[in-house]
N, C-alpha and C positions, 0 to 999 in steps of 0.2 A: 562529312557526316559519318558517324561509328554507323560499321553494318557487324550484326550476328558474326560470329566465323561460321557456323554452316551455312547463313544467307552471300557471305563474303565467297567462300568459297565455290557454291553454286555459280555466283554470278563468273567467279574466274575461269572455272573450265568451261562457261557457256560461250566466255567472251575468247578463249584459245583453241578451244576444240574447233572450228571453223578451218583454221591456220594447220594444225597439228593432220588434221582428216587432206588436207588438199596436198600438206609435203610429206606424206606416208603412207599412198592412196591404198597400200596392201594388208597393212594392219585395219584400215579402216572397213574396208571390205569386208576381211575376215572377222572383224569383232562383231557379228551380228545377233544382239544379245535385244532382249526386250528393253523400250521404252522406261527409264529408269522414274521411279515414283516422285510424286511432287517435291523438291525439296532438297534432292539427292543429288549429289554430285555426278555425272555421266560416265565416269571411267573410275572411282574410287570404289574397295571393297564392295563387293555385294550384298545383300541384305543378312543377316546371319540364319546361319546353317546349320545344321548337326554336322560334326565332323564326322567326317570319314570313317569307316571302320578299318581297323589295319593301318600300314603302312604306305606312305603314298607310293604312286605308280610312275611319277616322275619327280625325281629330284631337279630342282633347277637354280644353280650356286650359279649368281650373279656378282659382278664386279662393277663399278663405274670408279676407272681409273681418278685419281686425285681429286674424289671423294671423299674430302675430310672432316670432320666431323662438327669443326667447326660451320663447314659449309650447310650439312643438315642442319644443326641448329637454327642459322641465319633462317635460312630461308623454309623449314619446315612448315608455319603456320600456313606458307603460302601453295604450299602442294595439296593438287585436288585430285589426281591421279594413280598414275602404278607406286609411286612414293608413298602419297598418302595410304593407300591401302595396305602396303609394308611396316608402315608406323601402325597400323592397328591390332599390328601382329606382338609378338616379342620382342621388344626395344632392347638392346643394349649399348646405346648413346657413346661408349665410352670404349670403345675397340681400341687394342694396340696393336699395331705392326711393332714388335716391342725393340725388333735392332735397330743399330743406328746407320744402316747405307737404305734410307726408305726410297729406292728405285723402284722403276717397275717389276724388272722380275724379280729380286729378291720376294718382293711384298707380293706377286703372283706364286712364287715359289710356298708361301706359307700355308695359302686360301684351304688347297686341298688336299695336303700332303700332313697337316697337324703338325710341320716342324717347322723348325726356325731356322735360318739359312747358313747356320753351321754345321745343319745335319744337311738340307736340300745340297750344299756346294753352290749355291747361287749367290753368291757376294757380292754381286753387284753386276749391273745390266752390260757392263764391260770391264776385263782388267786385263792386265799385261803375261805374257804367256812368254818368257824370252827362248824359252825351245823349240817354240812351232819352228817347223820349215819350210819359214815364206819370210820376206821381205817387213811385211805389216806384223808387229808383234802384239797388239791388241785383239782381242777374243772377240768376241760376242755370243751373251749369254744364250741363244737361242740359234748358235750357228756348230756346221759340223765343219771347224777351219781342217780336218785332214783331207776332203773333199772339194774338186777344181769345180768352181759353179762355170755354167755357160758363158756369163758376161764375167771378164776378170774385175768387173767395177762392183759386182753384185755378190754373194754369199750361198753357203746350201743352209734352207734351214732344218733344225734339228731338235729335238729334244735330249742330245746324249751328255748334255751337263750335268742334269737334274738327275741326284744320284738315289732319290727316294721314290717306291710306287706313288702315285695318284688314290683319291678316292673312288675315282671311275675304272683304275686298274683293281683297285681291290674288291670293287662289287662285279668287275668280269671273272675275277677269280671265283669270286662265290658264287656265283648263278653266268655259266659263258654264255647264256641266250642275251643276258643284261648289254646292253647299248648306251655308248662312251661318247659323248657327241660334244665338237668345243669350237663355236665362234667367236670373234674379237676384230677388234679395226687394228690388229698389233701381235705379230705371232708369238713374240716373246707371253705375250698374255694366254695365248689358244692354247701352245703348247705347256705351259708350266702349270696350266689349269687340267689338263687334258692325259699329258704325262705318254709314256711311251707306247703302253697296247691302247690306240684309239677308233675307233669305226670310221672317224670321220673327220676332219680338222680341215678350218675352213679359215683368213685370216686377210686381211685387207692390204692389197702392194698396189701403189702406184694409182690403179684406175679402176682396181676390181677388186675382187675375194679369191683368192687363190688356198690351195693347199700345197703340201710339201709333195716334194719331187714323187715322181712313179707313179701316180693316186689320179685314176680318174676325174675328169671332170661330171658332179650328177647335173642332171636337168635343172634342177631347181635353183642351182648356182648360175648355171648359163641365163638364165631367166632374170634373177636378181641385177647381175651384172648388166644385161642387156638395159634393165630400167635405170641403173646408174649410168647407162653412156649417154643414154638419150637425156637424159637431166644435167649433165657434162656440157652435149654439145648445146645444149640451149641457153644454160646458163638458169640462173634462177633470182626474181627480186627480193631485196631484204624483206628480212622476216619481221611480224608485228613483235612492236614490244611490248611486253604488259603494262598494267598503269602501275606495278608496284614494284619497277625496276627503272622507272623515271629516277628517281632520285640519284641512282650510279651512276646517269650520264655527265661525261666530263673530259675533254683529251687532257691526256697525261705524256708529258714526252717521256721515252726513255733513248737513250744515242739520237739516233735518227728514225726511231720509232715513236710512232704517236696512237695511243690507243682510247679506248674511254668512249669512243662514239659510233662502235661497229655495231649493224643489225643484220650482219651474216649476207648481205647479197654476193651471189655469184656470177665471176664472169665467166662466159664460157670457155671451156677448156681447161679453167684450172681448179686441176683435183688437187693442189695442195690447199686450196681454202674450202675445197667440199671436205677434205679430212678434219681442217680445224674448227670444222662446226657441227651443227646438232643433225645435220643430214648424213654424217656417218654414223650415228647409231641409231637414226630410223631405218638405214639401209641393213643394219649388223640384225637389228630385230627383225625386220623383213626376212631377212637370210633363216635367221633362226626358229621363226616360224613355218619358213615354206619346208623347215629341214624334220620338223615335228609331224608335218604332214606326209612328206616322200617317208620317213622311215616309219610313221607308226609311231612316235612316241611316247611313252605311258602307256599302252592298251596293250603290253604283255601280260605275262605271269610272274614276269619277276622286274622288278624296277630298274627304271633306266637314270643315265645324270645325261643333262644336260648342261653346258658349263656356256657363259656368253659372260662375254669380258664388253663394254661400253670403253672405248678411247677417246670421245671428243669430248669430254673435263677433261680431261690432262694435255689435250692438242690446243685448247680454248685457253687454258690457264697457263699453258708457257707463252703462247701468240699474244695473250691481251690481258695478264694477269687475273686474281682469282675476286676483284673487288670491284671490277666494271657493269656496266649493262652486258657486256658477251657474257659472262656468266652465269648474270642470272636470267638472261634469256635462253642461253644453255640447259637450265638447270630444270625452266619452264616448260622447255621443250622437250627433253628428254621424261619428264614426269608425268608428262601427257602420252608419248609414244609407249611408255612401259604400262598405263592404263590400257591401250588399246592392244597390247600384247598381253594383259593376263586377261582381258574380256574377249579376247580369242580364243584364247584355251579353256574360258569355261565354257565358252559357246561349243565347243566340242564335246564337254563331258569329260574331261582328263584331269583326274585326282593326281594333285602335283603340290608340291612343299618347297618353298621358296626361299632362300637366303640371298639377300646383298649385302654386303661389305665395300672395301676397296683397298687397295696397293698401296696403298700410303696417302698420304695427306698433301698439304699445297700450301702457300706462302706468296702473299703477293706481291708485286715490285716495289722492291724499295722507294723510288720517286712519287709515289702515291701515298705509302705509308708516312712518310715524308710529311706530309701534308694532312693525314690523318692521326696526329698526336704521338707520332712514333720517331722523333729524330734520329731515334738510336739506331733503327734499321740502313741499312747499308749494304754495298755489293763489296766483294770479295776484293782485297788489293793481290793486284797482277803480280807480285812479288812471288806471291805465294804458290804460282806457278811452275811444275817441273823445269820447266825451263830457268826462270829466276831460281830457285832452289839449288839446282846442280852447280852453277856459277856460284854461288855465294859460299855451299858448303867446300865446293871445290878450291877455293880460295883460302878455306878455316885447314884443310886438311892436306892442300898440298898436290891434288891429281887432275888428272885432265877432266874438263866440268863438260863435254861434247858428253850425252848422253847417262853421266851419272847415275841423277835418277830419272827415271819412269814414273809415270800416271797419267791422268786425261783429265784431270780438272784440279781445282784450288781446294779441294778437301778431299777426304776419301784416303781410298788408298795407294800408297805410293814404292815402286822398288827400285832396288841400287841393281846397277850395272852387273850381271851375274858373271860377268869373268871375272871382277875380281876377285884376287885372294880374300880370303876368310878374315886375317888383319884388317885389311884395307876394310872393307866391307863392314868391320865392326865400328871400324875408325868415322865412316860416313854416315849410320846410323846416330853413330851417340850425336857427333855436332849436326846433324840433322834437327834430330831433336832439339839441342840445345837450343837452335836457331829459332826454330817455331815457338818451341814452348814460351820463348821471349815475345812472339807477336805480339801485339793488341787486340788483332781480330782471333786467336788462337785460345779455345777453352781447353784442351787436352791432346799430346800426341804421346798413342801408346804405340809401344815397339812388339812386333812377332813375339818375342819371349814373352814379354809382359803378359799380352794375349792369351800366348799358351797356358802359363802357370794360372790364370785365372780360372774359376771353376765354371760351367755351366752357370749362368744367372736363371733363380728363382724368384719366389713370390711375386705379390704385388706388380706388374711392368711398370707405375707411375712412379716408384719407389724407386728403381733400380734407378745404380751409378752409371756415369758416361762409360767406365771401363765394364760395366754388365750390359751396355748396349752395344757396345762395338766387340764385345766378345762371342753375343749372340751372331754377327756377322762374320765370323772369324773361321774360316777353314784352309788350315794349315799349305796344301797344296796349289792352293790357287789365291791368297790373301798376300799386302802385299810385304813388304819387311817393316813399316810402321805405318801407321791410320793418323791422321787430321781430323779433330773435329774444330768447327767454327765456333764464334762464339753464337747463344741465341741472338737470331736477327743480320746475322750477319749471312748473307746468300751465297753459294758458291760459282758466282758467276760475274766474274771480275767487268764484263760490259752487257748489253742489250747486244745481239746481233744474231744473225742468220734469222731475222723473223722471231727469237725467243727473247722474252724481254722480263723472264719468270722462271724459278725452278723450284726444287724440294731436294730433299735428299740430307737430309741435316737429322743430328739425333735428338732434335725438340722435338714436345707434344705436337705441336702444328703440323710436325710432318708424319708422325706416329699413329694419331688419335684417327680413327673413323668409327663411323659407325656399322653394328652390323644387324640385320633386320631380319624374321623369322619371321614368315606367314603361311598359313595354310588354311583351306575354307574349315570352319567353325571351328579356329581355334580360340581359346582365350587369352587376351591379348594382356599383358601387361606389361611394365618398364622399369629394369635393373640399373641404377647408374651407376656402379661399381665397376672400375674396371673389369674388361677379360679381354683376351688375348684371339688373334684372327688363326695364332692356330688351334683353338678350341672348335673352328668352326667343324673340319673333318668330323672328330670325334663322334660330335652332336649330330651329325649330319648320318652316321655311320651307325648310330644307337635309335636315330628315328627310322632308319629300315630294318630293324633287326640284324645288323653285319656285325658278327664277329672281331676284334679287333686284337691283333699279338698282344703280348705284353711288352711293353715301352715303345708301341710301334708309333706313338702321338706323343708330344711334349704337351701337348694342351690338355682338357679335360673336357667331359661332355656337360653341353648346358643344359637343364632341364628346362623344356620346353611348356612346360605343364602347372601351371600357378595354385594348381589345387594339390589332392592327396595323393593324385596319380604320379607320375613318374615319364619321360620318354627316355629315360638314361639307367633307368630298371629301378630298382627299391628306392624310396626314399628317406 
């Protein structure tokens, strides 16, 4: 039987709210808003408003990791929730993370900083550092490797990669009362969102939410965490599935993984399946909002950001791919938890402006795709491994192939042995190349110089060349002596294992494209499907509080937020 979409949708969040209220008991509480009118969805936008006068009082720049734009699309008509109420804001459907290393922190790096990760320095969520001194020559983007962490198996973590202010450091500059505040299931996400001067950073390890070394624990953390031990030790039954995500069910082998038929139940004790599902970002929002209440947020005189990065799409879509029922149970559940997190904050009265976007985009397992009219798709040949690489070139050129080159996966970026001589070094680069550029799975490898001489890439990001998106990745210091990109569809992850059976990371749309969404109570909502870019978000973001902004201090530009004669970016 065809229903209405506002009768369709009504009935969706009558029939999820039930489920959403019992695995999120804290949002539910808090959202105590009046009895919503006949007809109306329970958790989607409010009734309209006059907007605000001034400047909102809380900025709040959301993320939901490998939130790709295709995924809004799919499953858009079917969000009754915090989603839907973002779609009734300023649409722009067609965001690009416009480099090509779409990781997480690179694409966290952009969110709020307005640059692109050849100004941030964040080139990818790990790369090879041959001068630290330690053993492990691999970095990580969100770590301080010059510091001995407590467990030698574990890391300190850091923000001192990230070589550009934040937008929450720039509005501390301008008003110091102003409050920096950054949750996430992913620190790499808290901190590249949050940036170096923060009040508060808060970030999901192991079994809880922790913050970086020195930093007190507040109450409202100990609280949160306590509700996540006790739902730990209990365990929890799967969760309902909507009737309009019946159709994805289906096991799909990948190695010795079989997916396609999960509804999230937990056994007790294991926090790695409470991260890969939709109960780490009703816990991340829980966190977020008990943190809006301990500090006060929005009810100064001068505006605060609040930054919450969402990890369980990107933990969902490496465990079970992005085209099963975990996702769009994922997708259902997290729609419904962000509905009960902005009907909390109006139930307080906090005049707040809302952006989500995301980190990059997602791509689902080739074995599925396989099967869904896509032969062409395919996982990554093992060849193309540092390992296999060093051997092969070392063969073309004559030198010992024990650690030639360096990298951490089949695409990306990759470096030669730094003791060699400058010759040698050259000698390994070119037949490197040559090697690659020969693949079948291989669409382009460009060399450090190629990189360099290249100019900043502009206009259009749909338009730009594979060498303007891996240029935009490109920072001389830490990049590595030449980049791989795959061909489209080709995944860089040569098998299924450690529980991932999915990645991204590749310089397609698929993995570039998200959406980014602007609402604020009584705005006027309309939808731009032209390209723009996730570092326009700062900008925009910087020009609706009235903040000051250097000259060149954003690669993006500000969106106007305002469909009429007015302006949120100044003249029009």
């Amino acid at each position: 039987m065809h229903l209405p979409p506002l009768l369709r949708s009504t009935l969706l969040a009558t029939a999820l709210a039930p489920a959403i209220l019992m695995a999120s008991p804290a949002l539910a509480k808090a959202a105590k808003t009046p009895k919503p009118a006949a007809g109306a969805s329970p958790m989607a936008a409010p009734a309209a408003a006059p907007a605000p006068a001034g400047p909102p009082h809380l900025l709040i720049a959301m993320a939901m990791d490998q939130f790709s734009a295709d995924l809004f699309a799919q499953y858009r008509s079917h969000f009754t929730g915090g989603l839907a109420r973002l779609a009734s804001g300023a649409v722009f459907p067609a965001g690009y993370q416009s480099h090509a290393a779409t990781e997480t922190c690179p694409g966290h790096s952009t969110l709020l900083t307005g640059v692109h990760p050849a100004r941030t320095g964040i080139i990818a969520n790990t790369w090879i550092d041959q001068s630290v001194g330690r053993a492990k020559k691999e970095v990580y983007c969100a770590e301080d490797e010059t510091r001995e962490p407590a467990d030698p198996k574990d890391y300190v973590s850091s923000v001192r990669h990230l070589l550009v202010p934040t937008l929450g450091e720039r509005i501390k500059q301008q008003w110091p009362a102003a409050r920096n505040v950054s949750v996430s299931g992913k620190d790499r996400a808290a901190l590249m969102m949050g940036g170096h001067v923060i009040d508060q950073v808060w970030f999901w390890k192991t079994k809880g939410f922790v913050t970086i070394d020195g930093r007190p624990v507040l109450p409202a953390v100990d609280e949160e965490n306590a509700k996540v031990t006790k739902v730990l030790a209990s365990g929890a039954p799967a969760m309902q599935l909507p009737a309009f995500c019946a159709a994805r069910e289906g096991a799909v082998k990948a190695g010795s993984a079989t997916v396609g038929t999960g509804h999230f139940a937990l056994t007790a004790g294991d926090a790695t399946a409470f991260r890969a599902s939709p109960r780490l970002d009703q816990a991340t929002l829980d966190l977020a909002l008990k943190l809006v209440d301990a500090m006060k947020l929005g009810q100064g005189s001068v505006p605060d950001l609040l930054s919450v990065s969402l990890s369980a799409t990107d933990y969902v879509g490496h465990s079970t791919g992005t085209e099963g029922p975990e996702m769009c149970l994922q997708l259902a559940t997290v729609d419904k938890a962000l509905g009960l997190f902005f009907a909390a904050l109006d139930a307080r009265g906090i005049d707040y402006g809302v952006v989500m976007s995301a980190d990059h985009g997602g791509y689902d397992m080739p074995e599925r795709l396989n099967l869904q009219a896509l032969p062409q798709a395919a996982r990554a040949d093992a060849n193309l491994l540092p390992k296999a690489i060093s051997a092969a070139v070392a063969a073309k050129v004559g030198l010992p192939g024990d650690g030639l080159i360096l990298g951490d996966g089949a695409a990306g970026d990759f470096w030669v042995k730094a003791s060699l001589p400058a010759a040698d070094k050259a000698r390994v680069v070119a037949a490197a190349k040559d090697l690659l550029a020969a693949h079948p799975q291989v669409a382009a490898v460009f060399t450090a110089a190629e990189l360099q001489a290249a100019p900043a890439p502009s206009g259009s990001p749909e338009t730009w060349s594979l060498l303007d998106r891996a240029r935009a990745s490109y920072y001389a210091p830490r990049s590595g002596d030449f980049v791989v990109l795959l061909k489209r569809g080709i995944m860089a992850m040569p098998s299924a294992s450690g529980g991932y059976v999915a990645t991204h990371g590749s310089p397609w749309d698929y993995d570039r494209r998200v959406p980014m969404l602007f609402w604020r109570k009584g705005m006027t909502g309309f939808e731009q499907p032209s390209p723009v870019e996730t570092v326009d978000i700062a900008p925009t973001l910087s020009a609706w509080i009235n903040l000051p902004a250097p000259e060149g201090a954003y690669d993006g530009r500000c969106l106007d937020l305002d469909p009429g004669p007015g302006s949120t970016c100044g003249v029009k």
